[in-house]
gemmi code that builds the backbone of each chain (N, CA, C; Angstrom):
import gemmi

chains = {
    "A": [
        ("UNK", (-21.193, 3.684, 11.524), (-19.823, 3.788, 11.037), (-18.888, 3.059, 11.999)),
        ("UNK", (-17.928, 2.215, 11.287), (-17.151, 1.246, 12.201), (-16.076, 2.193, 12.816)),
        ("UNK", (-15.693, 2.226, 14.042), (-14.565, 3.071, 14.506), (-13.602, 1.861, 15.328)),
        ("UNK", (-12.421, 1.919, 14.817), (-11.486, 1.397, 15.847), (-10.781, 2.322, 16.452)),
        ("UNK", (-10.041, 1.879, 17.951), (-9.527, 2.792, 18.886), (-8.341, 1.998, 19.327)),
        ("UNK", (-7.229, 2.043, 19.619), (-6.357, 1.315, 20.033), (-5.651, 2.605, 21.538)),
        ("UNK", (-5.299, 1.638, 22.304), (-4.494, 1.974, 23.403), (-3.528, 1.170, 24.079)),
        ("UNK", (-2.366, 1.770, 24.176), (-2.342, 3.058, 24.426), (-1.588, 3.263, 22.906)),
        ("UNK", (-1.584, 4.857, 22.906), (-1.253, 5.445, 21.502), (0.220, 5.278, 21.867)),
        ("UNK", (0.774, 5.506, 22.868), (2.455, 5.506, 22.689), (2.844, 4.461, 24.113)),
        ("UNK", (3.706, 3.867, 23.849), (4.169, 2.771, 24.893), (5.981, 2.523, 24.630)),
        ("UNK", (6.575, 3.077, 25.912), (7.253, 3.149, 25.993), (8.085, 2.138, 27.231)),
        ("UNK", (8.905, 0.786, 26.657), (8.675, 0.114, 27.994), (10.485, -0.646, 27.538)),
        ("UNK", (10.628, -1.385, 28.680), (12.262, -1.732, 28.779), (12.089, -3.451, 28.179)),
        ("UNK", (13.029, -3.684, 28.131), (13.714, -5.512, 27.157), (13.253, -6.067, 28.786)),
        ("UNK", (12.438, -7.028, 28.406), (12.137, -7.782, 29.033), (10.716, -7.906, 29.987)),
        ("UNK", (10.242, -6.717, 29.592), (8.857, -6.723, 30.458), (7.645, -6.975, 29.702)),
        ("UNK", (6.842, -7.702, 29.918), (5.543, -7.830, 29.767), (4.396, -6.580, 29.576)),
        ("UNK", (3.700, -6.382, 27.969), (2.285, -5.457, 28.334), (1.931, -5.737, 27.157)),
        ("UNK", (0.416, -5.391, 27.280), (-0.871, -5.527, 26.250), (-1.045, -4.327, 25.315)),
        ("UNK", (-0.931, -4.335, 24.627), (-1.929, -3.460, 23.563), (-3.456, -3.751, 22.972)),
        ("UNK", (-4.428, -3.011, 23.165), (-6.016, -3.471, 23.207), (-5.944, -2.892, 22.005)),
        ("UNK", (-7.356, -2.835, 21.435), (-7.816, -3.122, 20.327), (-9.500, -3.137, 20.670)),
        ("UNK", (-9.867, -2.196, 20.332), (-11.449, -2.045, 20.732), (-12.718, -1.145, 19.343)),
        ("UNK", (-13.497, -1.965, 18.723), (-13.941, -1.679, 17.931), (-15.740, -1.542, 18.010)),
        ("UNK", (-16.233, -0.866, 17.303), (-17.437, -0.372, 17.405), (-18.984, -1.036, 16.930)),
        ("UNK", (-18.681, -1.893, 15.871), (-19.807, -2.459, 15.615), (-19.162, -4.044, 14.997)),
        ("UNK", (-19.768, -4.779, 15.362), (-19.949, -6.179, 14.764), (-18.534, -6.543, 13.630)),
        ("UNK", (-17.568, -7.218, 13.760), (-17.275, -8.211, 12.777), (-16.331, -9.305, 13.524)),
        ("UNK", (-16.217, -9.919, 12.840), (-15.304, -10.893, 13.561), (-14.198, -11.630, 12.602)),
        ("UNK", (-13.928, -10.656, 11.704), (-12.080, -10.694, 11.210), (-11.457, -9.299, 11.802)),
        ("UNK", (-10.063, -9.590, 12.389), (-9.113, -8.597, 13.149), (-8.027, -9.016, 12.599)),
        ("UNK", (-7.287, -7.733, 12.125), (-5.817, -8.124, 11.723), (-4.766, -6.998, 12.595)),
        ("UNK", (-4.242, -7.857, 12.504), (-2.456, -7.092, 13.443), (-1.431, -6.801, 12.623)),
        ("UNK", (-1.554, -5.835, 12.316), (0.145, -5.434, 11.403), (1.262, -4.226, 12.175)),
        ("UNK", (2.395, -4.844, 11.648), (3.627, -3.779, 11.844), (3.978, -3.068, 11.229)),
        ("UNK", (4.635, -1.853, 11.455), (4.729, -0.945, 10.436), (6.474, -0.278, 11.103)),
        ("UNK", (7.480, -0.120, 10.347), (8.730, 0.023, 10.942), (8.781, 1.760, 10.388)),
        ("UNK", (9.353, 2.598, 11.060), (9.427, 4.072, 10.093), (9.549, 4.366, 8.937)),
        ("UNK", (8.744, 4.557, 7.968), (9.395, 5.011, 6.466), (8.976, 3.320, 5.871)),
        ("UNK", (8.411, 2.705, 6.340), (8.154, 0.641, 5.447), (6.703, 1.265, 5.123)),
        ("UNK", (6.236, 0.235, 4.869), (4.624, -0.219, 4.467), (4.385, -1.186, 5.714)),
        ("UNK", (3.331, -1.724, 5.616), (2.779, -2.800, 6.784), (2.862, -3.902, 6.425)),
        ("UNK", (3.386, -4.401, 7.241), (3.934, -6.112, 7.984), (2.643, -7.146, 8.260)),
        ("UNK", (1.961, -7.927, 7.793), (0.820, -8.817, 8.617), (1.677, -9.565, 9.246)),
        ("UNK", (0.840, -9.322, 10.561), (1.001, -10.207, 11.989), (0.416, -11.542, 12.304)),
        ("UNK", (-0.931, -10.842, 12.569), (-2.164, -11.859, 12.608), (-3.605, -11.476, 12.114)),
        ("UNK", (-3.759, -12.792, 11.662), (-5.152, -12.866, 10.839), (-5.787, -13.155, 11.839)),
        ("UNK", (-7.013, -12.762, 12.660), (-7.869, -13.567, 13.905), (-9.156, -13.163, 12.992)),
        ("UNK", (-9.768, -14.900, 12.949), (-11.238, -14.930, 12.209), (-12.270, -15.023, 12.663)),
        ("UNK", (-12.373, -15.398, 13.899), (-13.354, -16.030, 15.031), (-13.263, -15.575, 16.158)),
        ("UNK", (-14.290, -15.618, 17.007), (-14.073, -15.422, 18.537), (-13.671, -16.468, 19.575)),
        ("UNK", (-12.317, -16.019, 20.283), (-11.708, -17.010, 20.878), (-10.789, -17.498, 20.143)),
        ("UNK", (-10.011, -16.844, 18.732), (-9.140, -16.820, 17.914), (-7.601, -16.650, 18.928)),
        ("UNK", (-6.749, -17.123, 19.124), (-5.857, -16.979, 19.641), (-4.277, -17.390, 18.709)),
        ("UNK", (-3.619, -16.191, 18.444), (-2.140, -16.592, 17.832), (-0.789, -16.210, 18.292)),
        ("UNK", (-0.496, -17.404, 18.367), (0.940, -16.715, 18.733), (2.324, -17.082, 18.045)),
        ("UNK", (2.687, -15.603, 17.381), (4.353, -15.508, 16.992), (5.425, -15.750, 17.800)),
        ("UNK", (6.325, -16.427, 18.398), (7.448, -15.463, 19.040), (6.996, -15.001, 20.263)),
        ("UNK", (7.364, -13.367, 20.163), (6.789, -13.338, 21.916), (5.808, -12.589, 21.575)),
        ("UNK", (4.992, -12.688, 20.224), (3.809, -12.070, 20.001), (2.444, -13.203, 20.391)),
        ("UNK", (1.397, -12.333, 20.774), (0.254, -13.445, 20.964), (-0.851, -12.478, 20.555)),
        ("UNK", (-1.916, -12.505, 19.958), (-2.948, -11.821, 19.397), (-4.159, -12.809, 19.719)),
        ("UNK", (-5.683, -12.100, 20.698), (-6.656, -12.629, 20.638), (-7.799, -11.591, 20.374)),
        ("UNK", (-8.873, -12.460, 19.799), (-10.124, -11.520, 19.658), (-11.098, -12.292, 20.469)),
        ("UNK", (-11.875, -11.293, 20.829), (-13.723, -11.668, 21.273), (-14.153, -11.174, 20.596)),
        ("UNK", (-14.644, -11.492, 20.111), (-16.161, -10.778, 19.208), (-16.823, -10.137, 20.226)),
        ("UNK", (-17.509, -11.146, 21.231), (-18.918, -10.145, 21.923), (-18.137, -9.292, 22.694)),
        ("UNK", (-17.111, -9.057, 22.745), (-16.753, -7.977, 23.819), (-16.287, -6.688, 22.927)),
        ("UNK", (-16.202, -7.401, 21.580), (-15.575, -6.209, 20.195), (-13.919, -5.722, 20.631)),
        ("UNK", (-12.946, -6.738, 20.749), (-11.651, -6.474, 21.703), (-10.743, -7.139, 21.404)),
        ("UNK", (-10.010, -6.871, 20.698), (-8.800, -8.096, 20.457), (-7.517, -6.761, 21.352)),
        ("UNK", (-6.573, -7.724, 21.285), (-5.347, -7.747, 22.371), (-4.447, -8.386, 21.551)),
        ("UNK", (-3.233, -7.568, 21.712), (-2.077, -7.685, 21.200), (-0.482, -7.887, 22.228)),
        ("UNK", (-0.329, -9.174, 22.985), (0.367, -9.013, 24.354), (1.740, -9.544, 23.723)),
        ("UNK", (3.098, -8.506, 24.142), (3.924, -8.650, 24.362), (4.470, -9.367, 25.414)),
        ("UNK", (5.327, -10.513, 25.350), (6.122, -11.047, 26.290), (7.837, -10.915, 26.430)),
        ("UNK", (8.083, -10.403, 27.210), (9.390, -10.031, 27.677), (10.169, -9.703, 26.191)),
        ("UNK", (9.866, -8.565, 26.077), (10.292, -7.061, 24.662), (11.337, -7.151, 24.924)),
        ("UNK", (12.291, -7.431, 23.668), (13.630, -7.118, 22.881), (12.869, -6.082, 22.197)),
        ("UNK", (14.369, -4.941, 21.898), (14.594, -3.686, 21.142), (13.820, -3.913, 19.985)),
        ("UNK", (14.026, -5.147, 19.465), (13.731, -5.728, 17.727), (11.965, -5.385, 17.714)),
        ("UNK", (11.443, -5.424, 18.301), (10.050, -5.406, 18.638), (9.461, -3.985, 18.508)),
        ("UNK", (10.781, -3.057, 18.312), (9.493, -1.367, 18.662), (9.575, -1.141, 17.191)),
        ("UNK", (8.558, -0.777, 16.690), (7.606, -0.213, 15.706), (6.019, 0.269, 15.907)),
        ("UNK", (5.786, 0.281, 15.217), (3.767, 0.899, 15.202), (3.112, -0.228, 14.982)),
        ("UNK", (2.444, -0.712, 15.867), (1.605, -1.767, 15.771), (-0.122, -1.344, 15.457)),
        ("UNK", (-0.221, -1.411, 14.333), (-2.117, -1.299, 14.075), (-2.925, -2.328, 14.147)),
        ("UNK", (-4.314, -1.898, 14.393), (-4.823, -3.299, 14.052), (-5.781, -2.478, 13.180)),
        ("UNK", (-7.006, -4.044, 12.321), (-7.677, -2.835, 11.018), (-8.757, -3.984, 11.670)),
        ("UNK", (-9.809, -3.785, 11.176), (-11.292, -4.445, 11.516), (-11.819, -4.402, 9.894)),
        ("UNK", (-12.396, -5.831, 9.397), (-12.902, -5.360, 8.236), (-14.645, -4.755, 8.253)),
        ("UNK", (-14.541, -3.849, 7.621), (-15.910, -3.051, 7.309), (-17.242, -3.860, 6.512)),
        ("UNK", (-16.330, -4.984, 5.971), (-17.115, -5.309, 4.642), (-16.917, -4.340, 3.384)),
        ("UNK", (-17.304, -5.567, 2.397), (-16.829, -5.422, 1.202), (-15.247, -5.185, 0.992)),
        ("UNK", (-14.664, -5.989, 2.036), (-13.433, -6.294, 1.830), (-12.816, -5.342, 2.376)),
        ("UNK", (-13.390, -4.146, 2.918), (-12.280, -2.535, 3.329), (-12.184, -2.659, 4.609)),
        ("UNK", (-11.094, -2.401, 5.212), (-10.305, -2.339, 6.134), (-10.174, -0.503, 7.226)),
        ("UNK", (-10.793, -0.498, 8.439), (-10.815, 0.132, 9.104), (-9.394, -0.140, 9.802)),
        ("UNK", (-8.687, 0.864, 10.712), (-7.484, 0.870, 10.874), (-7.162, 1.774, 12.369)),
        ("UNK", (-6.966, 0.962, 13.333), (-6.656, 2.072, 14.502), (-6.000, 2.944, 14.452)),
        ("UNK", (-5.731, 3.662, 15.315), (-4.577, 4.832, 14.885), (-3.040, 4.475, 15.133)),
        ("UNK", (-2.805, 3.504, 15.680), (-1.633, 2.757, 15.597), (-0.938, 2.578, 17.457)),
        ("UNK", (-0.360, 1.874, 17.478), (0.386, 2.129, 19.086), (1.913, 2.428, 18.591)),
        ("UNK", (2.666, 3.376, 19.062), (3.851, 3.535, 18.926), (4.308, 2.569, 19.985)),
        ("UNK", (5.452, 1.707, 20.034), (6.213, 1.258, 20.680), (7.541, 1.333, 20.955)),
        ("UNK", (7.927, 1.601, 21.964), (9.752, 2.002, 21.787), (10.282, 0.726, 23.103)),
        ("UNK", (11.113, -0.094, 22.658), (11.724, -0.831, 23.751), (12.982, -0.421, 24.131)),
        ("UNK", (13.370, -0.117, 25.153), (14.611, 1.021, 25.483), (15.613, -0.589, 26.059)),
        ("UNK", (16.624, -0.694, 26.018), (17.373, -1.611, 26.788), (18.076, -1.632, 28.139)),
    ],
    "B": [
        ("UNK", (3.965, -16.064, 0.826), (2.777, -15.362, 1.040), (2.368, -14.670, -0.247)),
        ("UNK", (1.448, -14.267, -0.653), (1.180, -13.333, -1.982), (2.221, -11.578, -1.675)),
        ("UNK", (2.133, -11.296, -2.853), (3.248, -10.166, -2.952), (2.332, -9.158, -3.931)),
        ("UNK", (2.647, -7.876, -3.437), (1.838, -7.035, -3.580), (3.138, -6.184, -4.032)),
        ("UNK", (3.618, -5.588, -5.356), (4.708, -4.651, -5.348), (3.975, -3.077, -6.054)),
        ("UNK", (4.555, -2.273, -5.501), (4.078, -0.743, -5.798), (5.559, -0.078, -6.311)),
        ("UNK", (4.990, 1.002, -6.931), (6.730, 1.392, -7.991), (5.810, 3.037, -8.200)),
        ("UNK", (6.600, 4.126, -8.114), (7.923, 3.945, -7.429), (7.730, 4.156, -6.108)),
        ("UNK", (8.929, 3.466, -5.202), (9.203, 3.478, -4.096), (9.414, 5.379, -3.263)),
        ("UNK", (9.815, 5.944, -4.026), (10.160, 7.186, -3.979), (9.976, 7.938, -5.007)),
        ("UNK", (8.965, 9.055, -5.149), (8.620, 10.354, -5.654), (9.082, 11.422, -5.358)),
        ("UNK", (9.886, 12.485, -6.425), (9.764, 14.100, -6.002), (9.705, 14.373, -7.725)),
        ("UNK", (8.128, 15.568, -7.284), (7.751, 16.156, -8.292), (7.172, 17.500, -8.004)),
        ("UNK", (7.453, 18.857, -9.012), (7.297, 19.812, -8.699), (5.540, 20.651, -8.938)),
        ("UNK", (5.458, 21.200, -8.254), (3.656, 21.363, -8.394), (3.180, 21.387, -9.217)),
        ("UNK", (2.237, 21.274, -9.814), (1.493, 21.514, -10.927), (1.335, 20.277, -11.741)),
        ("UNK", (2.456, 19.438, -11.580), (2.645, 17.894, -11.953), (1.685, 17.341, -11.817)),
        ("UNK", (1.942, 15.973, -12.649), (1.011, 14.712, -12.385), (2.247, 13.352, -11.959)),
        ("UNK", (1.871, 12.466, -10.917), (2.467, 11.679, -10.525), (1.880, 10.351, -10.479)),
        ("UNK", (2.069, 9.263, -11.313), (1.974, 8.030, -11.616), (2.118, 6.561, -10.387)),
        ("UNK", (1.522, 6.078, -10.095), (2.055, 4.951, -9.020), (0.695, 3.536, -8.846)),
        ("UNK", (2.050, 2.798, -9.587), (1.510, 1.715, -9.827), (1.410, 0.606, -8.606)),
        ("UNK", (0.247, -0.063, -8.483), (0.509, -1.064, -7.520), (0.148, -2.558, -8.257)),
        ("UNK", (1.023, -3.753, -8.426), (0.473, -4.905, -9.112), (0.257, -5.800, -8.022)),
        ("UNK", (-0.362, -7.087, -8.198), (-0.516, -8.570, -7.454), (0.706, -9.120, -8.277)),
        ("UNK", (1.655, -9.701, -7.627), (2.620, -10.790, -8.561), (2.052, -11.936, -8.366)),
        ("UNK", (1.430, -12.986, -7.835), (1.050, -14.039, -8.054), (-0.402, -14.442, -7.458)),
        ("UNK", (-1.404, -13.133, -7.596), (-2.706, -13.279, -7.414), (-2.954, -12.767, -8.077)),
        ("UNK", (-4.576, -12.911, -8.466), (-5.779, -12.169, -9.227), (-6.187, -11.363, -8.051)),
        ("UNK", (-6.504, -10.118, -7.760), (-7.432, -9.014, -7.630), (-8.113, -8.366, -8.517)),
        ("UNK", (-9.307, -8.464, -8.063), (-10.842, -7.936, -8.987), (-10.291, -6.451, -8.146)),
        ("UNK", (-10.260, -6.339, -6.900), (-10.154, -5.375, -6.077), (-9.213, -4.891, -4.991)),
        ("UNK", (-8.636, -3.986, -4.921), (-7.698, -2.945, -4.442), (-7.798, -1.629, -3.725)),
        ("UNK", (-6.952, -1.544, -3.161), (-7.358, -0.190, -1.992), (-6.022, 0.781, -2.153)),
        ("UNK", (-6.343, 1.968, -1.936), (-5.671, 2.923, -1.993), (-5.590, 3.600, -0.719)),
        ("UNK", (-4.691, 3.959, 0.193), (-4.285, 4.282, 1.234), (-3.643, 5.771, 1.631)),
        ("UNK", (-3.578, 6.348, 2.507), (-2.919, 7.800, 2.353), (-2.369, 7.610, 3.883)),
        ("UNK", (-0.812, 7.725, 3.947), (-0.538, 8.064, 5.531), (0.159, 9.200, 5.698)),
        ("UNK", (-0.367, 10.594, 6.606), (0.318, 11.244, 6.756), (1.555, 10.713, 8.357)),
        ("UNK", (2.555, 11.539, 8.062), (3.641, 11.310, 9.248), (3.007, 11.282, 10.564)),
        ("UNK", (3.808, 9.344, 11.262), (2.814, 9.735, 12.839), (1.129, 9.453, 13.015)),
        ("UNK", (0.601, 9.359, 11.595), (-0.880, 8.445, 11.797), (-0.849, 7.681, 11.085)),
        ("UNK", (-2.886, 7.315, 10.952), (-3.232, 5.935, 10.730), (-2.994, 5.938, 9.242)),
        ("UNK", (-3.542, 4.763, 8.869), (-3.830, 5.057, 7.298), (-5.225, 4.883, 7.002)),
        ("UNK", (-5.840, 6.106, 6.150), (-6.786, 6.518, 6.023), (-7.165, 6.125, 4.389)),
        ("UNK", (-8.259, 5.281, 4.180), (-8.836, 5.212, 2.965), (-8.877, 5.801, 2.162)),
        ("UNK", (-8.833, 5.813, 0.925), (-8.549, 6.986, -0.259), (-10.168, 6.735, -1.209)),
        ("UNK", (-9.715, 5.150, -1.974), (-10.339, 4.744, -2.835), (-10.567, 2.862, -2.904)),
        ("UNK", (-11.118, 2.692, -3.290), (-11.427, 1.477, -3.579), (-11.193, 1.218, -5.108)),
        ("UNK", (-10.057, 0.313, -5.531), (-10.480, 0.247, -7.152), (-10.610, -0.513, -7.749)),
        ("UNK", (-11.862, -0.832, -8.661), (-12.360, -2.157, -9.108), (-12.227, -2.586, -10.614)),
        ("UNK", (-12.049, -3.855, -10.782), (-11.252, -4.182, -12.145), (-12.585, -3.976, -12.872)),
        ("UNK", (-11.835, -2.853, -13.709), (-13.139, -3.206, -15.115), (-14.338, -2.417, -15.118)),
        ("UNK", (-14.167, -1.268, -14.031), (-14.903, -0.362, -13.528), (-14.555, 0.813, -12.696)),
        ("UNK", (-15.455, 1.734, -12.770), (-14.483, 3.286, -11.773), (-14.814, 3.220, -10.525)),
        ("UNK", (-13.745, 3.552, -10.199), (-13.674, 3.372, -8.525), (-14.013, 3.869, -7.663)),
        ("UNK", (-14.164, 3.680, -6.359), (-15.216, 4.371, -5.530), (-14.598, 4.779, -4.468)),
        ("UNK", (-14.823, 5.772, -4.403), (-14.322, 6.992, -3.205), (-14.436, 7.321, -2.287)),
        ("UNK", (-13.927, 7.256, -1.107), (-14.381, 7.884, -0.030), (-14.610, 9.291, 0.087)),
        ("UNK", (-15.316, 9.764, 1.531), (-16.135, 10.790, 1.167), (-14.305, 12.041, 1.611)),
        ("UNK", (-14.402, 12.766, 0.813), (-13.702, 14.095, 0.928), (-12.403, 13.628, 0.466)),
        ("UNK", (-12.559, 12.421, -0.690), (-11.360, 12.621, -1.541), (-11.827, 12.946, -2.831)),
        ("UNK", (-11.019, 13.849, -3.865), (-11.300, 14.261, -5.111), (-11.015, 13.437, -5.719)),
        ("UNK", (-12.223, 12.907, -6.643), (-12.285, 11.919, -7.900), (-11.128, 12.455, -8.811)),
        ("UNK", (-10.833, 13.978, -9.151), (-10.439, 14.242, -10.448), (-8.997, 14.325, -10.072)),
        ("UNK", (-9.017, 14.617, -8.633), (-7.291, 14.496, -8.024), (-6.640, 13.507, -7.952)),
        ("UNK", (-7.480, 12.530, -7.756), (-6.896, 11.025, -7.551), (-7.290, 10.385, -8.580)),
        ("UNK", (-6.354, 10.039, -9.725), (-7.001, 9.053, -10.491), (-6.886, 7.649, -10.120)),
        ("UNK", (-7.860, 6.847, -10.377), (-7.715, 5.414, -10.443), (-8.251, 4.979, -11.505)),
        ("UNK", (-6.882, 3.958, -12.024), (-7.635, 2.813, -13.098), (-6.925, 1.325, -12.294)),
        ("UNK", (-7.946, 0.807, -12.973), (-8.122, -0.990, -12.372), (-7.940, -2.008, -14.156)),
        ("UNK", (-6.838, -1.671, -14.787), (-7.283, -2.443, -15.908), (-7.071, -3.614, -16.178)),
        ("UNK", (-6.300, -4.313, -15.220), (-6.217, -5.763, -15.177), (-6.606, -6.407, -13.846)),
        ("UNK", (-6.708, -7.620, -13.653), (-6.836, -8.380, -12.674), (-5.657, -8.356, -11.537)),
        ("UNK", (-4.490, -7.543, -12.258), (-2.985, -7.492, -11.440), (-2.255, -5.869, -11.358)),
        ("UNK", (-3.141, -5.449, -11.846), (-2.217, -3.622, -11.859), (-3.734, -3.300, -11.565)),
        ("UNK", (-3.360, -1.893, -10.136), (-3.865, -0.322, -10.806), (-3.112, 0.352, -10.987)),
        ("UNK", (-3.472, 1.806, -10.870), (-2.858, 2.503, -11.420), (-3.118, 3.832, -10.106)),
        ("UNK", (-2.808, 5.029, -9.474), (-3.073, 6.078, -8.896), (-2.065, 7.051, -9.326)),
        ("UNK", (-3.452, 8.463, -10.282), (-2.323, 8.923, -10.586), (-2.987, 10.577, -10.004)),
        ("UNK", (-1.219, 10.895, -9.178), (-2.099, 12.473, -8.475), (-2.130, 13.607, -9.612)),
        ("UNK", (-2.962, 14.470, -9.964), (-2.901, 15.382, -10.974), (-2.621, 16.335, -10.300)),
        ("UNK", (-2.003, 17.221, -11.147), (-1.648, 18.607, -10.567), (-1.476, 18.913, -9.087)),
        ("UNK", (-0.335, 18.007, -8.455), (-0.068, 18.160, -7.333), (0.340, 18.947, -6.598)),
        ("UNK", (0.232, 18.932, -5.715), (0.829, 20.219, -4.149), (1.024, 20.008, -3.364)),
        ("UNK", (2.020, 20.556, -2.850), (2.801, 20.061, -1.147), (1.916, 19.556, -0.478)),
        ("UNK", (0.209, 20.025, -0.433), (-0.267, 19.416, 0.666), (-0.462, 17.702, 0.064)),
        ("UNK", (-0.446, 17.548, -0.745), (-0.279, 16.073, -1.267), (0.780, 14.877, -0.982)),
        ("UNK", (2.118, 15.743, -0.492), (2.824, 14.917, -0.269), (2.435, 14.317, 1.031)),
        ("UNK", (2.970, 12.805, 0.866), (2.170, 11.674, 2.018), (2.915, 11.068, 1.823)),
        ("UNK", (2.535, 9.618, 2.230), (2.750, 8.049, 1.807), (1.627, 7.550, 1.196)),
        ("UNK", (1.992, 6.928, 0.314), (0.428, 6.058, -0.295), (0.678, 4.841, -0.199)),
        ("UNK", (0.254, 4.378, -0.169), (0.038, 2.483, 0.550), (-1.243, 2.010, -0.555)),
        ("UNK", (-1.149, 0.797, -1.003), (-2.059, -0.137, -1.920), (-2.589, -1.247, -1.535)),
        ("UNK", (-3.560, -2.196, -1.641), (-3.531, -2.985, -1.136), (-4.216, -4.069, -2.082)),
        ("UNK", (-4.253, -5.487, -1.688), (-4.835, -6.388, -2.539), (-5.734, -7.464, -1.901)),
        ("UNK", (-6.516, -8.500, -2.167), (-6.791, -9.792, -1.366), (-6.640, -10.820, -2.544)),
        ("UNK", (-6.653, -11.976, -2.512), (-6.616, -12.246, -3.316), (-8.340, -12.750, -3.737)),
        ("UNK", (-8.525, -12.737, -4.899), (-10.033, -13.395, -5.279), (-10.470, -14.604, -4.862)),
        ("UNK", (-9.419, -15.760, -5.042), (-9.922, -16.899, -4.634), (-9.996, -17.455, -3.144)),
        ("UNK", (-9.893, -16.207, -2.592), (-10.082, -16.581, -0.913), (-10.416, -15.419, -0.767)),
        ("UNK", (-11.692, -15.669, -0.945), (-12.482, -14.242, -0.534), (-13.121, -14.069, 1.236)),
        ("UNK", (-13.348, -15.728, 1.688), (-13.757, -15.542, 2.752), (-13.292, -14.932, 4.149)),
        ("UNK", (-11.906, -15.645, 3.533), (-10.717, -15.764, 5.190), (-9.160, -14.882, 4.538)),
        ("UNK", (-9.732, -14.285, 3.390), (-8.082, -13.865, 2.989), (-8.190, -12.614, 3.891)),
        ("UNK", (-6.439, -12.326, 4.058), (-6.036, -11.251, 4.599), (-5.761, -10.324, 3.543)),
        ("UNK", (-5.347, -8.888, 3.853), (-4.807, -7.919, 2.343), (-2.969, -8.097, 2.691)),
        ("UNK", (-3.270, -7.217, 1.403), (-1.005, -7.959, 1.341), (-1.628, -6.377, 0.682)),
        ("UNK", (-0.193, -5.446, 1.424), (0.112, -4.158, 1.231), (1.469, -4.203, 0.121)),
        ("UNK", (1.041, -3.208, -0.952), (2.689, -2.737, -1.062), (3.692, -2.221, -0.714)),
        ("UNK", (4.753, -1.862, -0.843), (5.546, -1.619, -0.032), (5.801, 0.146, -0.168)),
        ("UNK", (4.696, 1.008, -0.409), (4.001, 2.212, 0.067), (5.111, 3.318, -0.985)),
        ("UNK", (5.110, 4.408, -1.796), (5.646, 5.126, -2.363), (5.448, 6.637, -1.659)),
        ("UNK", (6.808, 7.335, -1.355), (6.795, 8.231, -0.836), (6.647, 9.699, -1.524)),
        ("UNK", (5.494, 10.245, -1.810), (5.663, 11.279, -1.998), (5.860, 12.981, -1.893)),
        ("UNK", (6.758, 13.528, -2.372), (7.161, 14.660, -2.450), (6.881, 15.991, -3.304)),
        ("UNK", (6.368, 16.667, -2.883), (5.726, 17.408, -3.592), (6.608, 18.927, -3.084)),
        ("UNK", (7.452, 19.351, -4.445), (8.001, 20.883, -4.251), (8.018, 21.886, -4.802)),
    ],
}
model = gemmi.Model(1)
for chain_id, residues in chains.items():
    chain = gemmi.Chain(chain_id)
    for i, (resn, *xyz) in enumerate(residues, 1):
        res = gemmi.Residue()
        res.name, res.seqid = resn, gemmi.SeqId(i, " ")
        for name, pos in zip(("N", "CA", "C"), xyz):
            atom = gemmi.Atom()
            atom.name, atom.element = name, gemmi.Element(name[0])
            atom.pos, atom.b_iso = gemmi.Position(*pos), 0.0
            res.add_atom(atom)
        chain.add_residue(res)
    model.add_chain(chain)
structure = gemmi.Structure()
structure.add_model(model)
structure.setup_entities()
């Protein structure tokens, strides 16, 4: 059974600093997606990562996966307010279904 | 990007009810669709899978007869809660890919219907 785990569950950090959100999954695939989710919305796609050594970057968003390490990373660069929401990532299972971390809360305080 | 719309946006219905919620593709074909449940503060947790032109498949410790799903076009399902109860109220979230990019497509969510159950 595929399990994703994300850390940290709550991240609480100031406008302008730098940190990672991981992304660590349990068995074999190598599509990872990054979505946002704002209080009370539906989910936002971020990034599609298809491959290992997949690297994207939004803005001051950047998203990478490894496959052999089963680990994608979600790194913030110097956080504006605009940026805090719930960031998930989902791993596909196959047959198209989507496993789903439990989300990172983010709050950027100013 | 493809657009995934779900209706209604907002539910309140009193127990015993049945509650209707549609999710379409506006400018894709989906054979297949996902049904989502978020309670407040977590993940979103799988419901159903629903497949055009066939009954849909369930994950384990959701009720078939509670959750309906129909898949009758290539662009609508359908989830409908029967005889609902507070513990039902959630968020439900839908989802789509499109068919002709089956390899590398991403899913496109709807924009999730809130329900209320009193």
């Amino acid at each position: 059974e595929l399990k994703v785990e994300q850390n940290p569950l709550f991240l609480s950090m100031q406008e302008g600093k730098n940190y990672t959100i991981y992304c660590n999954y349990s068995t074999t695939s190598d599509r990872l997606y990054w979505y946002r989710q704002d209080p009370g919305k539906s989910l936002e796609s971020l990034f599609v990562l298809l491959s290992n050594g997949a690297v994207k970057q939004e803005g001051r968003l950047m998203a990478s996966l490894d496959t052999k390490a089963r680990l994608s990373t979600l790194h913030i660069t110097a956080a504006v307010h605009d940026l805090s929401a719930t960031y998930f990532c989902a791993v596909d299972q196959g047959a198209q279904k989507l496993v789903f971390g439990q989300g990172t809360r983010l709050t950027i305080n100013p | 990007g493809a657009v995934v719309s779900q209706h209604p946006s907002r539910v309140i219905c009193k127990s015993g009810t049945s509650v209707k919620i549609e999710c379409r593709s506006l400018d894709f074909q989906a054979t297949t669709m996902f049904w989502y449940r978020q309670f407040p503060k977590q993940s979103l947790m799988l419901m159903a899978t629903s497949n055009e032109g066939s009954k849909a498949t369930y994950e384990q410790g959701v009720e078939k007869d509670k959750f309906l799903i129909n898949h009758a076009s290539l662009t609508l399902s359908t989830l409908t809660v029967t005889s609902a109860h507070p513990e039902d109220s959630s968020f439900y979230i839908c989802s789509a890919r499109d068919v002709q990019f089956r390899m590398n497509t991403e899913a496109f969510f709807g924009q999730g219907t809130r329900l209320t159950v009193v």
